[in-house]
C-alpha positions in Angstrom: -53.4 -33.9 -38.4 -50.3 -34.3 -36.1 -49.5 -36.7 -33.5 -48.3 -35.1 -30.1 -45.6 -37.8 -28.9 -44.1 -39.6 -26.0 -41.6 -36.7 -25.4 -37.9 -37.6 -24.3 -37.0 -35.8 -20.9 -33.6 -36.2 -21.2 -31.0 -38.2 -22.7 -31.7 -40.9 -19.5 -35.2 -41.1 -20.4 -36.2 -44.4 -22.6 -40.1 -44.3 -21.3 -42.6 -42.8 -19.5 -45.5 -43.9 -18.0 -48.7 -41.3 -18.8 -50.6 -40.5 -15.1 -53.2 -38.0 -16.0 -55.0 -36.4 -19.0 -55.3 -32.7 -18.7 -57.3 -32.2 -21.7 -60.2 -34.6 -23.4 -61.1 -35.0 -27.2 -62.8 -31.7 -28.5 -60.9 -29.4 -26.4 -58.6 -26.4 -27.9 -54.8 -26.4 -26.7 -52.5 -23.5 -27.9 -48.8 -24.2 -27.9 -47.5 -24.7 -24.4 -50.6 -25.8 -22.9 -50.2 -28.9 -20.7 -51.9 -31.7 -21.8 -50.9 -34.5 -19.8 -49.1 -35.8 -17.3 -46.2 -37.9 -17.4 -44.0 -39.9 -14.7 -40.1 -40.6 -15.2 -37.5 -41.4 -13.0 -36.9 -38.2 -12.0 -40.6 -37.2 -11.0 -43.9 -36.3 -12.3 -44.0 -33.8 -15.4 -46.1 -31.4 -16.9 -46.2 -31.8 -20.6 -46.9 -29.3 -23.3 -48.0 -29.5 -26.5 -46.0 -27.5 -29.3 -48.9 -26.7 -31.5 -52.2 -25.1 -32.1 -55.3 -27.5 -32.8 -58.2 -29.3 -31.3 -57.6 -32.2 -29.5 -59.4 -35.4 -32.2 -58.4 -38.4 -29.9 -56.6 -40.0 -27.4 -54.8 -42.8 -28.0 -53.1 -43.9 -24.7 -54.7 -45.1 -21.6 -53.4 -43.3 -18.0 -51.7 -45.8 -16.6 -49.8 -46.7 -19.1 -45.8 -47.0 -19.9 -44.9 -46.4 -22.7 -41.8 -45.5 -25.0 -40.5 -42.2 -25.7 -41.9 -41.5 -29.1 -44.8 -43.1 -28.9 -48.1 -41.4 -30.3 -50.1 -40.4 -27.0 -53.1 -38.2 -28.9 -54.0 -36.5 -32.3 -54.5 -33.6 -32.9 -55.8 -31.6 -35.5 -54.1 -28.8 -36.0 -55.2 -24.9 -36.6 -56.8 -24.7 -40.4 -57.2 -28.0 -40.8 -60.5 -29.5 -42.0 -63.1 -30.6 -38.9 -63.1 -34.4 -38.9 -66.3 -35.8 -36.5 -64.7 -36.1 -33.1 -64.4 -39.7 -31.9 -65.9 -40.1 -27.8 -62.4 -41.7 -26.9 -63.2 -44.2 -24.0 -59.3 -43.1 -22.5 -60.1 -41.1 -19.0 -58.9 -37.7 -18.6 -57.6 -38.5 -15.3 -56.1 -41.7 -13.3 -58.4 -42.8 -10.8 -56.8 -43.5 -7.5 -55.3 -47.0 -7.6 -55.0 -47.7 -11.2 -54.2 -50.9 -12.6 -50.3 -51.3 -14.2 -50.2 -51.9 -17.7 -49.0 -55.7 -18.0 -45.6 -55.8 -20.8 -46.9 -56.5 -24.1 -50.6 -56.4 -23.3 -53.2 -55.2 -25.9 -54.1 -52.0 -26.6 -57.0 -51.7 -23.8 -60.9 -52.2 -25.6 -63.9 -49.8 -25.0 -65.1 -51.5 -22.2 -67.5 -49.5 -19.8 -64.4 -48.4 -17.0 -65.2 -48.3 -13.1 -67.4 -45.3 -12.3 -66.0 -43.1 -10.0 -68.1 -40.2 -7.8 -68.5 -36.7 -9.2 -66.1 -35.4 -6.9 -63.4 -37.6 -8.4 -64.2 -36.9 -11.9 -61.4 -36.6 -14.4 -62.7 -33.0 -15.4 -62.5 -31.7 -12.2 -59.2 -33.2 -10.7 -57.6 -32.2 -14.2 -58.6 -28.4 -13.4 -57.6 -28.6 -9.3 -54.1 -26.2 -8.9 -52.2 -28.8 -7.3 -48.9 -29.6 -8.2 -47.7 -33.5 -9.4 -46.3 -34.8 -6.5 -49.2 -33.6 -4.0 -51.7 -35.3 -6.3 -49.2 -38.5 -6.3 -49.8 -38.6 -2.3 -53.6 -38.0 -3.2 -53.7 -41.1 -5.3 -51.2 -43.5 -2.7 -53.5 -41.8 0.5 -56.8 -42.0 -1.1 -57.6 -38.5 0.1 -59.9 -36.6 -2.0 -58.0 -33.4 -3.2 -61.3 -31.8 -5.3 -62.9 -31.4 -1.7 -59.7 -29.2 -0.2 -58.9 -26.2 0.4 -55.6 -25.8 -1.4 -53.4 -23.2 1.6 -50.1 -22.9 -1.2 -49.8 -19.5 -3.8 -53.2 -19.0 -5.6 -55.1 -22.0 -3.3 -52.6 -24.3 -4.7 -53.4 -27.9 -2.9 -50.0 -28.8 -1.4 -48.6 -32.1 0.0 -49.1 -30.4 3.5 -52.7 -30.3 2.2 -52.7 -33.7 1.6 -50.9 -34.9 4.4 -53.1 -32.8 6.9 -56.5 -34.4 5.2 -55.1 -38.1 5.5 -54.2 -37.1 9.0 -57.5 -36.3 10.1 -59.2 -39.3 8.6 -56.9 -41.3 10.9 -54.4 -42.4 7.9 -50.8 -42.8 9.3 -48.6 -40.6 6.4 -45.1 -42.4 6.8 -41.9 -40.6 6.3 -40.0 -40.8 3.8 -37.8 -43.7 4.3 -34.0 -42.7 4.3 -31.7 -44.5 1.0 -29.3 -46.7 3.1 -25.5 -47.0 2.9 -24.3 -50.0 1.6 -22.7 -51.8 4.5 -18.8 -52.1 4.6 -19.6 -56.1 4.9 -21.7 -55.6 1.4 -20.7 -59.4 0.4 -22.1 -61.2 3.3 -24.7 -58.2 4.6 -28.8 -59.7 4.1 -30.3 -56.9 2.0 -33.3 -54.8 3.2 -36.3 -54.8 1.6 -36.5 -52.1 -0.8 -39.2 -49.6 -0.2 -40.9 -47.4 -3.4 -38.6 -44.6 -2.2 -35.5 -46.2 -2.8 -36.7 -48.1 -5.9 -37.4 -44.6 -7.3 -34.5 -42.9 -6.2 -32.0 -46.2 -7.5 -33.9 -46.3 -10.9 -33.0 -42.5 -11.1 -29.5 -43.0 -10.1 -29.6 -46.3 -12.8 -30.8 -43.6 -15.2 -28.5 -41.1 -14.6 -25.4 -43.6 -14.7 -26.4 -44.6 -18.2 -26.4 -41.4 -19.5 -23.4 -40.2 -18.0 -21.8 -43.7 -19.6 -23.0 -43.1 -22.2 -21.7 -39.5 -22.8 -18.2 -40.7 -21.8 -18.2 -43.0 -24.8 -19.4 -41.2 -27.4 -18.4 -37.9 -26.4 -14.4 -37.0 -26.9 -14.1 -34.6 -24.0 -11.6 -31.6 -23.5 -11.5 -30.1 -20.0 -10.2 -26.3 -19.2 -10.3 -24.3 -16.5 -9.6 -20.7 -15.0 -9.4 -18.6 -12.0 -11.8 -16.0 -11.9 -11.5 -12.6 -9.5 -14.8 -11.5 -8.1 -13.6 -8.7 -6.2 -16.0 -6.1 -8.6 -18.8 -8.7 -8.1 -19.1 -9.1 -4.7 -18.7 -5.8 -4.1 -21.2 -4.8 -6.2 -23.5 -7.9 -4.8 -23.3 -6.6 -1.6 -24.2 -2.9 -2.6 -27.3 -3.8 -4.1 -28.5 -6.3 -1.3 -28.0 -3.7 1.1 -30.3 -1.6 -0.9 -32.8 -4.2 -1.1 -35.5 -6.3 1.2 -34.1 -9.7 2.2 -36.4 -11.7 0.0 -35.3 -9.5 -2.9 -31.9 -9.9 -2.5 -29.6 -11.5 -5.3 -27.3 -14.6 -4.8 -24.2 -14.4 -6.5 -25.3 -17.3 -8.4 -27.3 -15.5 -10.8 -24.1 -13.8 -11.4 -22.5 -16.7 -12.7 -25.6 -17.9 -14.8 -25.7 -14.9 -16.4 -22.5 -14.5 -17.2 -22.3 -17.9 -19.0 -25.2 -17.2 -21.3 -23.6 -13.9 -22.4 -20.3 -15.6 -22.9 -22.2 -18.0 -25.3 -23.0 -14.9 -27.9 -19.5 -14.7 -28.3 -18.9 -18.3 -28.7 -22.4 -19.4 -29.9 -20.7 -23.3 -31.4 -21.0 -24.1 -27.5 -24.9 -23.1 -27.2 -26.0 -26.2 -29.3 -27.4 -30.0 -29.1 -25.7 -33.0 -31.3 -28.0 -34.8 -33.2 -27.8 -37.2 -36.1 -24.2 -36.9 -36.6 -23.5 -33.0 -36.1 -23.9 -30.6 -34.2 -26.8 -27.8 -34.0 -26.5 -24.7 -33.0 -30.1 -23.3 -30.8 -31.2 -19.7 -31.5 -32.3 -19.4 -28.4 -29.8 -19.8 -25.0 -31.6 -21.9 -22.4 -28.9 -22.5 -19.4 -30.0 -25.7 -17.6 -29.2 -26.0 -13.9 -28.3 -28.5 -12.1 -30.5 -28.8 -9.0 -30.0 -31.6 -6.3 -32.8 -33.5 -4.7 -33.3 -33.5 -1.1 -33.8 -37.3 -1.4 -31.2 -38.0 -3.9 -30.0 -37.5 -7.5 -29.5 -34.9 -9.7 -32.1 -32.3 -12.1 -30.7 -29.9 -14.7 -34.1 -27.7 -16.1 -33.5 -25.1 -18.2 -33.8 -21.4 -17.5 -35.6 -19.9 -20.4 -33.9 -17.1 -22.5 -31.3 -16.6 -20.0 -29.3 -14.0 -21.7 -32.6 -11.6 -22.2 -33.4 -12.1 -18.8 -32.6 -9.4 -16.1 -30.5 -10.1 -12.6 -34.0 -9.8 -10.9 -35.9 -11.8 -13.6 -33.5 -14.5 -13.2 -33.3 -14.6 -10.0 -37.5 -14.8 -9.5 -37.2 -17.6 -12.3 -34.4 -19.8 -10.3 -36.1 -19.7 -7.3 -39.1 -20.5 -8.4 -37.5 -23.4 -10.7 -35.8 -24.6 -7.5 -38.8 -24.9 -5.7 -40.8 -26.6 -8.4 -38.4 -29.7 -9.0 -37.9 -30.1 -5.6 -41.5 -30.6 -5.3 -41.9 -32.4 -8.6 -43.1 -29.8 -10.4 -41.6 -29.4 -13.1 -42.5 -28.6 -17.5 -41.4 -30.7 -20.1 -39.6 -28.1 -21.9 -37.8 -27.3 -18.9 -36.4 -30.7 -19.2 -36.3 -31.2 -23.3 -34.6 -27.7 -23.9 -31.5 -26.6 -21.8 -28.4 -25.7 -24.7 -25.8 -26.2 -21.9 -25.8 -27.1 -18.1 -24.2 -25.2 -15.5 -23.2 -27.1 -12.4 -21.9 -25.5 -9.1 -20.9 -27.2 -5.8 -19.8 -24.0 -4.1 -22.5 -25.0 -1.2 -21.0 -27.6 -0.5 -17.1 -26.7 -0.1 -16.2 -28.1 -3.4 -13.4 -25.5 -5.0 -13.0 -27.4 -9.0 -15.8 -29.4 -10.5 -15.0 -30.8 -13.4 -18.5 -32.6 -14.8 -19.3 -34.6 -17.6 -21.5 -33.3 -20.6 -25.1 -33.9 -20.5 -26.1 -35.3 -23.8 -27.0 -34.1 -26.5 -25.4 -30.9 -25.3 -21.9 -30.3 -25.9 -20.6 -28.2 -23.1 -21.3 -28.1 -19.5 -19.7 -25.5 -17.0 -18.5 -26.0 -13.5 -18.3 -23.2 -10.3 -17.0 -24.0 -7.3 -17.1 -22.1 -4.5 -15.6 -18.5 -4.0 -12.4 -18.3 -1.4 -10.5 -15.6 -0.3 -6.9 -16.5 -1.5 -3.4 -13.9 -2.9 -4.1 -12.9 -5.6 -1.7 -10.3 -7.7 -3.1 -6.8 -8.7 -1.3 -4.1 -10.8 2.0 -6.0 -9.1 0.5 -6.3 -5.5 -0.4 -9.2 -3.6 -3.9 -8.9 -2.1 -6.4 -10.7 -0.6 -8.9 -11.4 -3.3 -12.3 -13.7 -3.4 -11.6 -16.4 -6.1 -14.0 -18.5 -8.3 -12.8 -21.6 -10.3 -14.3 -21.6 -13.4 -14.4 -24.8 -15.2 -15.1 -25.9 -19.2 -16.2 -29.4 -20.4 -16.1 -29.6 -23.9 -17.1 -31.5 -27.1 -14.0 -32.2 -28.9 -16.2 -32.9 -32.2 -17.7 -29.4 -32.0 -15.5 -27.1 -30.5 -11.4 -27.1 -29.3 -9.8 -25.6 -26.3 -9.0 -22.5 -28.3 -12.6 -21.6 -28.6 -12.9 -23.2 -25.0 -10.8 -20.6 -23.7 -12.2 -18.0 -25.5 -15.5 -18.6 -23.7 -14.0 -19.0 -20.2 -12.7 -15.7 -20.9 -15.5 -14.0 -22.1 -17.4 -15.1 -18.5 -14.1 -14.1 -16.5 -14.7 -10.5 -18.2 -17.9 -10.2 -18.2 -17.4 -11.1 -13.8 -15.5 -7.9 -13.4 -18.4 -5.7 -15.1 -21.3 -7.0 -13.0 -23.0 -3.8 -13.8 -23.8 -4.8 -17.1 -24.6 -8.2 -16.5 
């Protein structure tokens, strides 16, 4: 038997509370199957499981908070003896307006539950395509999404779906209400009523804070930083796009991502977590990246196997990442595995970032954004476009000698883009 676990979603995450069951006792789950969703700060996630077995019982009610590490279900895993399922009385599926789990309250008896109409059974809401956040607005609007059809990739239900269905039962679908500015008069200025949007978005930012405080008192940082040339890369960017379809074009983004996780084979001490006291190096390089909100705060999911991907594969994968956190969409090992994070505020006119390591990684890299500037060639000054590149370290894992080795290796590797 093996327990499948509260998981932690990042170092900010302490709890989660457990919205839906995706599978029910005496169902088969293969290793990176979702099983259940969970909500956090930063939005509703799909969770996997990381083993093959048959799922024996639930043990957490939807609705539920709960800390990370807590058992949720057991599972008995592949070649182990059959035990009699028990019928777990825990619903596969949140019904609409459920009830929040009261601090310190019992674990909830079998009592007969409310019955709900065959529509809203938990079987078939757990087997709908619709992503987190649209069934969220299903739940808040009362809108039935099982009776829908779903106009997003695949007959996906989207929150246009949902929004459209509230709408023509005559239910008013507010907008989203804007975070305001604390007033320059903060001492003696009456405070607004907080709405759910900006309790969400302030318990994220309250989140994020403690993690980032966190990292700058246990972490000894070292910070480096170069000037990168991307004459050969933008050059070569622009060759290929003009080659390609607009919505097959590459972003010189993907340049940079790649770049970094072929740097970290040369300097593999930088593609690791620290846990228990030292550090541990991954196998595997998973390049989180940080993705901004359109409401506010701050995402950093991990692009799988970055350094076996291709410029096209990686580009497909960060659009499609980008779109799925933005609309809450999002795995748990996207959130659980990124090795290092790569931040860039190029967008937004920012030339040096220099950002604070994400726990329990122990490197993070910055880009800002590309500007023509002189720039010296074989004893020449020419107008080049110029990247800074920037390096926060761990100080207990590597120093700025194997920093700059790695800052060099992505410099390099910028002037072969071919090979990237």
């Amino acid at each position: 038997m093996a327990e499948f676990l509260m998981p932690k979603l990042g170092a900010d995450m302490t709890a989660g509370t457990l919205v839906a069951w995706r599978k029910k006792p005496g169902d088969a789950v293969r290793r990176g199957d979702v099983v259940a969703e969970v909500e956090t700060e930063k939005g509703d996630i799909d969770v996997e499981i990381f083993t093959d077995g048959v799922i024996e019982r639930l043990l957490i009610q939807a609705g539920e908070k709960v800390p990370v590490g807590t058992p949720l279900a057991v599972v008995r895993e592949g070649g182990a003896s059959a035990e009699p399922v028990v019928e777990s009385t825990v619903p596969t599926a949140v019904p609409f307006a459920p009830a929040a789990a009261q601090p310190g309250a019992a674990a909830p008896s079998a009592a007969p539950r409310p019955t709900v109409s065959r529509s809203l059974a938990a079987g078939d809401i757990s087997r709908l395509r619709i992503s987190p956040a649209a069934r969220r607005l299903a739940r808040e609007l009362s809108v039935d999404p099982s009776k829908l059809a779903g106009t997003g990739r695949g007959g996906a239900i989207t929150l246009e779906d949902i929004q459209a269905a509230a709408n023509a039962r005559g239910v008013s679908v507010p907008a989203p209400a804007p975070i305001p500015l604390p007033p320059l008069s903060a001492v003696s200025a009456p405070k607004a009523l907080p709405t759910p949007a900006t309790d969400r978005f302030a318990s994220m930012r309250q989140a994020i804070a403690a993690a980032m405080t966190r990292s700058k008192r246990e972490i000894p940082h070292y910070y480096l930083s170069t000037t990168v040339d991307m004459h050969a890369s933008m050059l070569w960017l622009a060759d290929q796009n003009a080659r390609r379809p607009v919505t097959e074009r590459l972003l010189y983004g993907v340049l940079l991502l790649k770049a970094v996780a072929l740097a970290l084979r040369e300097v593999p001490e930088l593609n690791a977590v620290w846990d228990n006291g030292r550090a541990e190096r991954k196998p595997d390089i998973n390049v989180g990246v940080a993705i901004s909100l359109r409401q506010g705060g701050l995402v950093a999911p991990a692009l799988h196997n970055t350094d076996r991907l291709s410029l096209d594969e990686l580009m497909a994968k960060f659009r499609d990442l980008v779109n799925r956190t933005r609309a809450g969409s999002l795995r748990s090992s996207e959130l659980s595995d990124p090795t290092i994070t790569v931040t860039s505020l190029g967008e937004s006119g920012v030339e040096t970032v220099f950002g604070v390591i994400y726990p329990p990684q122990v490197a993070l890299v910055g880009f800002g954004k590309v500007v023509e500037r002189p720039w010296s060639v074989a004893g020449q000054i020419v107008s080049r476009p110029l990247i800074v590149a920037t390096l926060s370290g761990d100080h207990r894992v590597t120093d700025g000698h194997r920093g700059a080795v790695f800052l060099a290796a992505i410099a390099r590797l910028l002037q072969e883009p071919a090979k990237l």
